[in-house]
C-alpha positions as CSV (number, residue, x, y, z in Angstrom):
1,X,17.7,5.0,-2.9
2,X,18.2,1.2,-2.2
3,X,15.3,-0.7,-0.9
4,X,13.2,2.5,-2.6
5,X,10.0,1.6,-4.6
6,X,9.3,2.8,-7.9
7,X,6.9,5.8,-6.6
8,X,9.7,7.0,-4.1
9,X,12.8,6.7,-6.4
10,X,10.4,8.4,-9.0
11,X,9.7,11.3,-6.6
12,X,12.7,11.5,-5.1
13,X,13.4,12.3,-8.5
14,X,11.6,14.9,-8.9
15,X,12.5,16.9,-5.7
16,X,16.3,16.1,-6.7
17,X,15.6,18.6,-10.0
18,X,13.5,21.1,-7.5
19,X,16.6,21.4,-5.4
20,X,18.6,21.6,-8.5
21,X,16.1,24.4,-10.1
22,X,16.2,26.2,-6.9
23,X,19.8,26.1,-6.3
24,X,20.5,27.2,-10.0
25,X,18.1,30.1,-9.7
26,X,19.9,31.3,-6.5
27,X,23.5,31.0,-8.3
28,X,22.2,32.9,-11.2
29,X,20.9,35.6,-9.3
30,X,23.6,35.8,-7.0
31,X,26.0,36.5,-10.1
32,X,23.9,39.1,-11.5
33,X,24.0,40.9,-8.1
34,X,27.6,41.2,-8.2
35,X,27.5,42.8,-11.7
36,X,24.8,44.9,-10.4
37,X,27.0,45.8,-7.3
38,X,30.1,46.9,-9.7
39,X,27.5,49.0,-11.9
40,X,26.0,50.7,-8.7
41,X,29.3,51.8,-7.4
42,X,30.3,53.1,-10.4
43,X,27.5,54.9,-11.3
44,X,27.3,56.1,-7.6
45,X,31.2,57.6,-8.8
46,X,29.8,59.1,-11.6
47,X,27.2,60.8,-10.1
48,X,29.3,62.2,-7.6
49,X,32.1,63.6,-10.4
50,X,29.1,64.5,-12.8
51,X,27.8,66.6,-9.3
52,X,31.0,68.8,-8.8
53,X,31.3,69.5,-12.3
54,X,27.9,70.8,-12.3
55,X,28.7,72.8,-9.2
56,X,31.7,74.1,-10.4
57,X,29.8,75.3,-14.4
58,X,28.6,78.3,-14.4
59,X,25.2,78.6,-14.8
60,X,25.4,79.7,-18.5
61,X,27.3,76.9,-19.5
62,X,25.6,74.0,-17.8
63,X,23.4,73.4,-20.7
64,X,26.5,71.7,-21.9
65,X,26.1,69.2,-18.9
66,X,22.3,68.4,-20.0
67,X,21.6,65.1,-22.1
68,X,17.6,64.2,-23.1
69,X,15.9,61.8,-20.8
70,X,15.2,58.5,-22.3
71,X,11.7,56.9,-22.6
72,X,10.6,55.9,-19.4
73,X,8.6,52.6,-20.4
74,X,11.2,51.4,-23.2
75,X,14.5,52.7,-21.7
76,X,15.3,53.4,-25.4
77,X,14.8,56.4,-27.5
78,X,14.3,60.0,-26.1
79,X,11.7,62.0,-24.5
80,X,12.2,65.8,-26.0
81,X,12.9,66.5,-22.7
82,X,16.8,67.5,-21.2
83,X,18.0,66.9,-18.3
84,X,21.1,67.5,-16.4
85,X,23.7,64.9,-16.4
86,X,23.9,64.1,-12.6
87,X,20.4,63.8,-12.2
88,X,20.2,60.7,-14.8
89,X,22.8,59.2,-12.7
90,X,20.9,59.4,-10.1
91,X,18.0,57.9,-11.6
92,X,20.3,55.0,-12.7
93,X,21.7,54.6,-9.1
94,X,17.9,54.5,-7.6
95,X,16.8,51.9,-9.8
96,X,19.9,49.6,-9.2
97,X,19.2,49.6,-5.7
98,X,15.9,48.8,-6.3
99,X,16.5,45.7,-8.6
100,X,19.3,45.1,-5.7
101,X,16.8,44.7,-3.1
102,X,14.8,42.5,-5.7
103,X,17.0,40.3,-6.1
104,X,17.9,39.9,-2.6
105,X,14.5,39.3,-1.6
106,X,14.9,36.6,-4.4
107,X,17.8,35.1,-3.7
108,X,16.2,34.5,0.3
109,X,13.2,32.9,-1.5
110,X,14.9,30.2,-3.6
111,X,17.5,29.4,-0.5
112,X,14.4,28.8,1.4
113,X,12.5,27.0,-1.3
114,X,15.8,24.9,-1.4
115,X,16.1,24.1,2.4
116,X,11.9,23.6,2.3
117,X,12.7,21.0,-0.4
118,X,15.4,18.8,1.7
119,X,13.1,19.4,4.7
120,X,10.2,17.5,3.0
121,X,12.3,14.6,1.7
122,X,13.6,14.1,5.0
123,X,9.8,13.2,6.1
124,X,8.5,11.7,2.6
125,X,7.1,8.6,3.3
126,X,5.2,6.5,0.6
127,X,1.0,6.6,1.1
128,X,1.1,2.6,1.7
129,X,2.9,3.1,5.0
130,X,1.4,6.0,6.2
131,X,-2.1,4.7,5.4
132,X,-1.5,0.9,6.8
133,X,-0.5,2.7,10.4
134,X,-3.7,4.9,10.3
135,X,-5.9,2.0,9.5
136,X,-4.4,-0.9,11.3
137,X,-5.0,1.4,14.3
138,X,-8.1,2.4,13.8
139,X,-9.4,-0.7,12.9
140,X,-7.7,-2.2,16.1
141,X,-9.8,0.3,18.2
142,X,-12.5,-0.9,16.3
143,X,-11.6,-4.8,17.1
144,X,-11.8,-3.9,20.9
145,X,-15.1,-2.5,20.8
146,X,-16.0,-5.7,19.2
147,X,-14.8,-7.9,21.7
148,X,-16.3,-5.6,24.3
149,X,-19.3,-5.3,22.6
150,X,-19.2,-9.5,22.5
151,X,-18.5,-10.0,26.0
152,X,-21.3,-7.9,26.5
153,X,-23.6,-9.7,25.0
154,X,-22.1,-13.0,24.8
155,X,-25.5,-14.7,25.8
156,X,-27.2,-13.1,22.8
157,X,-25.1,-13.9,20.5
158,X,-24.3,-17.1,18.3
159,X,-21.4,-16.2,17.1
160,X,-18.8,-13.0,18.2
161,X,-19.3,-9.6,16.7
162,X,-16.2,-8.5,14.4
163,X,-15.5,-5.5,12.0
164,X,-14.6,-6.7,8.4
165,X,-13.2,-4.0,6.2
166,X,-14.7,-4.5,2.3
167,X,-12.3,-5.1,-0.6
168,X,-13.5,-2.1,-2.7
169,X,-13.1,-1.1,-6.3
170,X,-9.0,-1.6,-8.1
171,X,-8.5,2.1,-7.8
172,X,-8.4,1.7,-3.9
173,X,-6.0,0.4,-1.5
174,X,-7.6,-2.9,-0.1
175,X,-9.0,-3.9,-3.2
176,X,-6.4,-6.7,-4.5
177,X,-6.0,-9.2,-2.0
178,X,-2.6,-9.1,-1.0
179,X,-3.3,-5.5,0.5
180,X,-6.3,-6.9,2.4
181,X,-4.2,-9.8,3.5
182,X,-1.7,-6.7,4.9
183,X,-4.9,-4.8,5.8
184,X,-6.4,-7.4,8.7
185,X,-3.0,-8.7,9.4
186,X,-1.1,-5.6,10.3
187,X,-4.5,-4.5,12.6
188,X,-4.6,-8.1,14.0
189,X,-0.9,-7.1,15.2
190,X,-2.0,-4.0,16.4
191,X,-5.0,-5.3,18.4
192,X,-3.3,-8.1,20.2
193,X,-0.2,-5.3,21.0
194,X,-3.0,-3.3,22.8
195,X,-4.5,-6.2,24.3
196,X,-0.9,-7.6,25.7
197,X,-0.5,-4.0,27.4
198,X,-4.0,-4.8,29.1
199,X,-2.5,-8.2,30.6
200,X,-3.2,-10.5,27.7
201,X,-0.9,-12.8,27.4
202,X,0.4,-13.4,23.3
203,X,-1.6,-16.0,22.0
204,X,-4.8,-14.8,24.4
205,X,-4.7,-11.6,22.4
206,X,-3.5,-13.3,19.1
207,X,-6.4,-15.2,19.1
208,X,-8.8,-13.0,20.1
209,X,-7.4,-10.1,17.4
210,X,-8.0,-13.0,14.9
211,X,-11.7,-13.2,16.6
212,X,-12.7,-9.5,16.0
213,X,-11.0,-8.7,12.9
214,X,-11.8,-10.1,9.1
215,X,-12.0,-9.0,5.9
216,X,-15.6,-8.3,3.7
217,X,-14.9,-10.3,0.6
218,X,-17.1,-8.7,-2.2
219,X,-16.9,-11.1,-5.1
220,X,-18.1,-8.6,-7.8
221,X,-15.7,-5.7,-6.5
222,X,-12.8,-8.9,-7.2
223,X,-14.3,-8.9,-10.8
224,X,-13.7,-5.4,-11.7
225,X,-9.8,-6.4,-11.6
226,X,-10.6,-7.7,-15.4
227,X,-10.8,-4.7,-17.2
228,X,-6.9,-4.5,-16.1
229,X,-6.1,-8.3,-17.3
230,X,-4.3,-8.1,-21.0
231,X,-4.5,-10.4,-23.2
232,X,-0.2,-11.5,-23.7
233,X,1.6,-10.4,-26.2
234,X,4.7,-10.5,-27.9
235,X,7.9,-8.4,-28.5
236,X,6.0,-6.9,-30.9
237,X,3.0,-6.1,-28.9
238,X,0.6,-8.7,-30.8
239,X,-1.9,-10.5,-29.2
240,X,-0.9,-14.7,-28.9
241,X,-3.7,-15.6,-26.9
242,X,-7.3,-15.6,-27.7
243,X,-10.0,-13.3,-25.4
244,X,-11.4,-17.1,-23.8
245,X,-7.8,-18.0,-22.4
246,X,-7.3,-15.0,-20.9
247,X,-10.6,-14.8,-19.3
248,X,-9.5,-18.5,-18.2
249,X,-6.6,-17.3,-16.7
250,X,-7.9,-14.5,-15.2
251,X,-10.8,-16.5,-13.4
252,X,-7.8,-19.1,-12.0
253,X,-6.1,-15.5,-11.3
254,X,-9.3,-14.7,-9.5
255,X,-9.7,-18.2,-7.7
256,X,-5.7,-18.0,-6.6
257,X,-6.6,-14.8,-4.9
258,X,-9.9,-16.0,-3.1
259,X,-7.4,-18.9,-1.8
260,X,-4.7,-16.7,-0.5
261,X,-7.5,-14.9,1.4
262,X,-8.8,-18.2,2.2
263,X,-5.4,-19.6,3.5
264,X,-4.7,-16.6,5.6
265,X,-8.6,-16.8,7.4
266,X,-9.0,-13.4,6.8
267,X,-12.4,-14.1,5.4
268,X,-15.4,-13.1,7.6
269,X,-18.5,-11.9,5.7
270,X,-18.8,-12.6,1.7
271,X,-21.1,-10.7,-1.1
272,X,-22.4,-11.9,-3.6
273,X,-22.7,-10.1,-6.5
274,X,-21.7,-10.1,-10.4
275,X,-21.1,-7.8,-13.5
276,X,-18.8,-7.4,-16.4
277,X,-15.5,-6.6,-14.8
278,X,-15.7,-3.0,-15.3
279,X,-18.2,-1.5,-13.4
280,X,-20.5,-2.4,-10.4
281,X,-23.6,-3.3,-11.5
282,X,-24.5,-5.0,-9.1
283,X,-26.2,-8.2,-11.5
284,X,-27.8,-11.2,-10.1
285,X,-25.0,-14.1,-9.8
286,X,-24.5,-15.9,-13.3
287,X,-25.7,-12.8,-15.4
288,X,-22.1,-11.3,-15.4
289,X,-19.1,-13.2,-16.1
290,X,-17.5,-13.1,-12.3
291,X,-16.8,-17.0,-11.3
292,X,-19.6,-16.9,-8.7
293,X,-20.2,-21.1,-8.6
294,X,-16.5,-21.5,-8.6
295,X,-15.8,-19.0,-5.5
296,X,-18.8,-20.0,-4.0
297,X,-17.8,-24.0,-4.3
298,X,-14.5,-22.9,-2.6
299,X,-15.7,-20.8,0.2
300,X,-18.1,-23.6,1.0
301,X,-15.3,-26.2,0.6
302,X,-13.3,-23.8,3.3
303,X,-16.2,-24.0,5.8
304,X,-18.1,-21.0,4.8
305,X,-21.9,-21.1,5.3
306,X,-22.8,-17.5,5.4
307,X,-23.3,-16.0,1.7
308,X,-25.2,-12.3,1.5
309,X,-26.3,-11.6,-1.9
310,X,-26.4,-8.5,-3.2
311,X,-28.9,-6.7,-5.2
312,X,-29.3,-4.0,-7.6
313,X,-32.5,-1.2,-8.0
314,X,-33.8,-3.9,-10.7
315,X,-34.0,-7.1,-9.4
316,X,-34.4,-7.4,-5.5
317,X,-37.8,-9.2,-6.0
318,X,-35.6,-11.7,-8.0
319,X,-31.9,-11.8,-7.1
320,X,-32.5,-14.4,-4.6
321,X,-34.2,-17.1,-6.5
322,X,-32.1,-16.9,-9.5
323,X,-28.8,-17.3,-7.5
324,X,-30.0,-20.3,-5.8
325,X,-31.0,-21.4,-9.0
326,X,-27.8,-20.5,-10.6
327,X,-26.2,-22.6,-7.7
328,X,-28.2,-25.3,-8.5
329,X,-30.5,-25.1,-5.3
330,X,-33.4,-27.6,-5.3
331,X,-35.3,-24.4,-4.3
332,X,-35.6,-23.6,-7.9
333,X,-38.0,-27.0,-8.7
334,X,-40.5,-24.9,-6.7
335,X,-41.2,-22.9,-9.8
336,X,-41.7,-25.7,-11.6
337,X,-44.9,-26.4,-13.0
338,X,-46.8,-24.0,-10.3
339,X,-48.0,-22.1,-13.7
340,X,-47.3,-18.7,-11.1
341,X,-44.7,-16.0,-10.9
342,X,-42.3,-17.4,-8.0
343,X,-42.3,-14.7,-5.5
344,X,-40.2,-13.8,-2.0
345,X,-43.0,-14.2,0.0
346,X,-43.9,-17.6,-1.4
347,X,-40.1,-18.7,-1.4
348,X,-39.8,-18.2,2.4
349,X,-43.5,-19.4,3.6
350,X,-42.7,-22.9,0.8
351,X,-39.5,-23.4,1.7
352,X,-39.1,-22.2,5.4
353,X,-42.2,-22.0,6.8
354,X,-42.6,-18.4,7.8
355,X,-43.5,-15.1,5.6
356,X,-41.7,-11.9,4.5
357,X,-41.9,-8.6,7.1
358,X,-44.8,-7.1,6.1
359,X,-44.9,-3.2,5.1
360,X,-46.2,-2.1,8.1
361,X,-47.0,-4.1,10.9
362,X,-48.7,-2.9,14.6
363,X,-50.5,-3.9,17.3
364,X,-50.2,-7.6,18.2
365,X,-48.2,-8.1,15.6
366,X,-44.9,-5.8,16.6
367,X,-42.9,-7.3,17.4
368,X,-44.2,-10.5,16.2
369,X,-41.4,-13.8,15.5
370,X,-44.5,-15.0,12.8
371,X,-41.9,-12.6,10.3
372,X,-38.5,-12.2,10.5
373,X,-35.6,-11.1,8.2
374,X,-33.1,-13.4,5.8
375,X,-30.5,-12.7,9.1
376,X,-33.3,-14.5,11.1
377,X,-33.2,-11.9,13.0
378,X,-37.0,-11.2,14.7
379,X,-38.5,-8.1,13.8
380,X,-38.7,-6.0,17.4
């Protein structure tokens, strides 16, 4: 078991008391078949004396020979009925063979539950291992298509297409930022192994992997690792911190694991979002408790530009002027003193000069570059 985790030591376990159950059962059985085998052959030798005596009686006397059947449901007790001698044998000696042949037929079934057993912890490997392969080489499949897709339409494009993978929610693999990190690094590997069997040279391909491959770093899915952060305790199990120093620690927790993202550049595409830490609301930046101007500081402070918020089915007319403003955007002062409800459409046309996709737009107007989307993407 060395160089076992807990889960495989734990299940490994597990099938060690199978095997031992299974094993057992087959030893049990097995001894009960010999006494079963002893009783067989001497009832068999009964049956046969018990048959020549009978023979041999005259008929007048045989009644001497004649004992009452039992009950056939209890075994115990008798029926009224008589019967001769040598034909209760004979029942006996049928219904040994047939718990005989039972317990053969048992015996076969535990050997080959036992053998099944060994079989399956000869090919046990742990989920992490099996699901990093799978994923690193799909996602490396989907890194080339990328790059193919970029070469494409490299004239098109400001900036390379690449597939980033979303940290999700704590009780998926991905979520905590040390399996990301092993997530886009382990299908950066794989990508630039494909690539160097296409004629890329190492770093070509290394750099190119790299490229084509990130991570989606949702800041409110990071968040929902709070409900799992316990206050410290001691030997006793009482609390010795208060609920605000472990919320500080958890937000430096938080931070730390942004960084180590950060450091590794797996980083490509960030969402902004907030709530509570234990569910996904999906609240406007500063309305939850997630360390949005902290992360957001950072990111920027790392050379990231691109920030998508994220809204919820209660506040998309709203979500975008209240996280600037959370952020402290000079954007905000717009609302300031206008005496009217600041709106999307009034944001982009004040601030950037164009207005917000109408509902439905035809005729001259589609495609039109007089509207186009937060991506600044034209509408076509």
């Amino acid at each position: 078991m060395k160089n076992k985790s807990d889960a495989e030591i734990l299940l490994y376990g597990l099938r060690e008391q199978k095997l031992k159950e299974a094993r057992g059962q087959a030893l049990r059985i097995n001894e009960h078949t010999e006494e079963m085998k002893k009783a067989l052959e001497k009832t068999v030798d009964q049956r046969k004396m018990e048959e020549q005596i009978w023979d041999a009686t005259p008929e007048s006397e045989r009644w001497k020979l004649m004992e009452q059947e039992p009950n056939r449901f209890t075994g115990r007790g008798a029926t009224g009925e008589f019967i001769p001698r040598k034909d209760l044998l004979k029942q006996q000696e049928t219904q040994l063979r047939r718990q005989l042949e039972g317990n053969q037929s048992t015996i076969v079934s535990a050997q080959e539950q036992y053998e099944q057993i060994k079989r399956e912890m000869n090919r046990f490997k742990p989920i992490e291992e099996v699901g990093i392969k799978r994923t690193s080489d799909t996602l490396a499949k989907a890194g080339l298509k990328a790059m193919e897709e970029t070469n494409r339409h490299r004239k098109e494009l400001k900036e390379s297409i690449y597939i980033a993978p979303e940290n999700v929610f704590p009780e998926f693999y991905g979520s905590h930022a040390d399996e990301m990190i092993k997530i886009v690094e382990t299908s950066r590997k794989e990508m630039a192994e494909k690539l160097q069997k296409r004629g890329y040279d190492s770093s070509e391909a290394k750099k190119l992997a790299q490229e084509h491959i990130k991570a989606t770093l949702d800041t409110g899915h990071l968040n929902n690792w709070r409900q799992h952060f316990k206050a410290r305790t001691d030997e006793n199990g009482n609390p010795i911190e208060s609920a605000e120093q472990t919320e500080k620690r958890f937000n430096k927790w938080y931070l730390d694991e942004v960084k180590k993202m950060i450091d590794k550049k797996i980083i490509g595409h960030i969402h902004l979002t907030d709530n509570w830490g234990y569910d996904d609301e999906h609240l406007t930046p500063g309305q939850g408790n997630t360390p949005t101007r902290e992360v957001v500081k950072m990111l920027e402070n790392a050379g990231y530009k691109d920030f998508i918020t994220e809204v919820g089915s209660f506040n998309a007319n709203t979500i975008l002027q209240d996280t600037l403003a959370e952020l402290g955007s000079p954007l905000y002062a717009l609302d300031r003193g206008a005496g009217r409800r600041m709106t999307m459409g009034r944001m982009r046309h004040g601030h950037f000069g164009y207005n917000a996709p109408a509902n439905y737009i035809v005729g001259a107007y589609a495609p039109s570059n007089d509207f186009r989307l937060w991506s600044e993407v034209p509408l076509e």
